[in-house]
C-alpha positions as CSV (number, residue, x, y, z in Angstrom):
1,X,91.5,75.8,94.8
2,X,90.1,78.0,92.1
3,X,92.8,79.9,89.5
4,X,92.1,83.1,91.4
5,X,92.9,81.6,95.1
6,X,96.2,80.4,92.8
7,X,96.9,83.6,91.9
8,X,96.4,85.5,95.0
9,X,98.3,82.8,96.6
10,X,101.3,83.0,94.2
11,X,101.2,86.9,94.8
12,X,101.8,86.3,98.8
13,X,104.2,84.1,98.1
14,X,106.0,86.6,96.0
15,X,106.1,89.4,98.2
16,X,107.0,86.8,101.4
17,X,110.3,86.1,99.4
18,X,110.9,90.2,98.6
19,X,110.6,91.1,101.8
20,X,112.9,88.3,102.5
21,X,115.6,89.4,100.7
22,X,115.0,93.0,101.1
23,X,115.0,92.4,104.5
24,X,118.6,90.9,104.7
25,X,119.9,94.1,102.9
26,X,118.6,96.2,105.6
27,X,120.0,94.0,108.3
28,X,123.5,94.1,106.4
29,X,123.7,97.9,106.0
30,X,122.8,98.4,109.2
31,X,125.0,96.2,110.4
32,X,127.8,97.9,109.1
33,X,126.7,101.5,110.5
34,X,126.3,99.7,114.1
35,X,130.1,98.1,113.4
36,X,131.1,101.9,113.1
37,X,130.1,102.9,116.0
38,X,129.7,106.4,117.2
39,X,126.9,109.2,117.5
40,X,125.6,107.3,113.9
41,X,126.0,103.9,115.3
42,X,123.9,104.8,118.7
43,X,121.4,106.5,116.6
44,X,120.6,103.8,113.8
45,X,120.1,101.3,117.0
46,X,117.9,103.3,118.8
47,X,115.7,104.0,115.7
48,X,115.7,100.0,114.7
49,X,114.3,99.3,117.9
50,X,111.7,102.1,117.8
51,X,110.8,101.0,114.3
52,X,110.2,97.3,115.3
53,X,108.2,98.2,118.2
54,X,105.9,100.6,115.9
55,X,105.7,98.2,113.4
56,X,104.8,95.3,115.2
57,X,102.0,97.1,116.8
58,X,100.9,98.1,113.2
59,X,101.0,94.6,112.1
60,X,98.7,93.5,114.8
61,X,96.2,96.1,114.8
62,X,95.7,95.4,111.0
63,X,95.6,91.7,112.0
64,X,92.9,92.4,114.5
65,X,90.8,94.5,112.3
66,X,90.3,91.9,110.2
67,X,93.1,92.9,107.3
68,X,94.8,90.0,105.5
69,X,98.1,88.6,106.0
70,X,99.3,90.2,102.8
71,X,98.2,93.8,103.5
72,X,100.9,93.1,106.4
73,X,103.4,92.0,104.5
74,X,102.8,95.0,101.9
75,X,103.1,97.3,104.7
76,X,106.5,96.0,105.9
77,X,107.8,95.9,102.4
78,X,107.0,100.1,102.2
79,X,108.6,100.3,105.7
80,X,112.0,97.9,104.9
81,X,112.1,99.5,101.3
82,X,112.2,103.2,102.8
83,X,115.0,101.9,105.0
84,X,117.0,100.8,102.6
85,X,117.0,103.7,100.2
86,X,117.9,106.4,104.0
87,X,120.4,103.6,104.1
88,X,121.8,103.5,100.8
89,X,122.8,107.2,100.9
Protein backbone atom coordinates (compact mmCIF):
# COMPACT_ATOMS: atom_id res chain seq x y z
CA UNK A 1 0.00 0.00 0.00
CA UNK A 2 1.40 3.17 -1.62
CA UNK A 3 1.41 6.70 0.66
CA UNK A 4 -1.51 7.84 -1.41
CA UNK A 5 -3.91 4.57 -0.80
CA UNK A 6 -2.61 5.64 3.09
CA UNK A 7 -3.88 8.78 2.72
CA UNK A 8 -7.16 8.16 1.07
CA UNK A 9 -7.61 5.48 3.44
CA UNK A 10 -6.95 7.65 6.59
CA UNK A 11 -9.43 10.21 4.94
CA UNK A 12 -12.34 7.39 5.05
CA UNK A 13 -11.47 6.59 8.18
CA UNK A 14 -11.89 10.09 9.27
CA UNK A 15 -15.10 10.88 7.95
CA UNK A 16 -16.48 7.10 9.13
CA UNK A 17 -15.74 8.44 12.82
CA UNK A 18 -17.57 12.12 12.03
CA UNK A 19 -20.41 10.75 10.91
CA UNK A 20 -20.26 8.60 13.80
CA UNK A 21 -20.39 11.02 16.30
CA UNK A 22 -22.42 13.40 14.39
CA UNK A 23 -24.72 10.87 14.00
CA UNK A 24 -25.31 10.23 17.82
CA UNK A 25 -26.13 14.04 18.11
CA UNK A 26 -28.85 13.70 15.69
CA UNK A 27 -30.28 10.59 17.35
CA UNK A 28 -30.07 12.43 20.85
CA UNK A 29 -31.93 15.62 19.77
CA UNK A 30 -34.31 13.84 18.17
CA UNK A 31 -34.87 11.84 20.77
CA UNK A 32 -35.72 14.40 22.97
CA UNK A 33 -38.39 16.09 20.39
CA UNK A 34 -40.02 12.41 20.05
CA UNK A 35 -39.96 12.38 24.29
CA UNK A 36 -42.11 15.61 23.87
CA UNK A 37 -44.47 14.34 22.07
CA UNK A 38 -47.24 16.20 20.28
CA UNK A 39 -47.91 17.68 16.60
CA UNK A 40 -43.69 18.22 16.74
CA UNK A 41 -43.09 14.83 18.05
CA UNK A 42 -45.42 13.04 15.21
CA UNK A 43 -43.87 15.18 12.74
CA UNK A 44 -39.99 14.72 13.46
CA UNK A 45 -40.84 10.74 13.36
CA UNK A 46 -42.55 10.76 10.25
CA UNK A 47 -39.77 12.82 8.59
CA UNK A 48 -36.85 10.39 10.13
CA UNK A 49 -38.43 7.67 8.55
CA UNK A 50 -38.91 9.38 5.13
CA UNK A 51 -35.33 10.54 5.32
CA UNK A 52 -33.91 6.95 5.97
CA UNK A 53 -35.88 5.54 3.31
CA UNK A 54 -34.62 8.38 0.67
CA UNK A 55 -31.33 8.12 1.83
CA UNK A 56 -30.83 4.56 1.68
CA UNK A 57 -32.02 4.47 -1.73
CA UNK A 58 -29.42 7.31 -2.55
CA UNK A 59 -26.75 5.31 -1.03
CA UNK A 60 -27.36 2.38 -3.21
CA UNK A 61 -27.95 3.93 -6.40
CA UNK A 62 -24.41 5.63 -5.95
CA UNK A 63 -23.14 2.24 -4.94
CA UNK A 64 -24.50 0.67 -8.07
CA UNK A 65 -23.20 3.25 -10.37
CA UNK A 66 -20.03 2.50 -9.51
CA UNK A 67 -19.31 5.60 -6.80
CA UNK A 68 -17.00 4.83 -3.88
CA UNK A 69 -17.79 3.96 -0.45
CA UNK A 70 -16.64 7.43 0.62
CA UNK A 71 -18.76 9.55 -1.77
CA UNK A 72 -21.50 7.70 0.45
CA UNK A 73 -20.34 8.50 3.50
CA UNK A 74 -19.81 12.24 2.30
CA UNK A 75 -23.30 12.35 1.30
CA UNK A 76 -24.72 11.20 4.69
CA UNK A 77 -22.45 13.51 6.45
CA UNK A 78 -24.28 16.73 4.30
CA UNK A 79 -27.60 14.99 5.14
CA UNK A 80 -26.93 14.28 9.20
CA UNK A 81 -25.11 17.76 9.31
CA UNK A 82 -28.27 19.66 7.81
CA UNK A 83 -30.29 17.77 10.53
CA UNK A 84 -28.52 18.84 13.13
CA UNK A 85 -28.25 22.53 12.50
CA UNK A 86 -32.93 22.29 11.72
CA UNK A 87 -32.41 20.57 14.97
CA UNK A 88 -30.32 22.80 16.87
CA UNK A 89 -32.77 25.74 16.44
Amino acid sequence: MGPRSFNQWFKFAMDMNALALEAQQVIAMRMMKLSVGGPKGAKEARRMLSEKVVAASEAGMKLATGRSGHSVVKHYRRKVRANRRRLAK
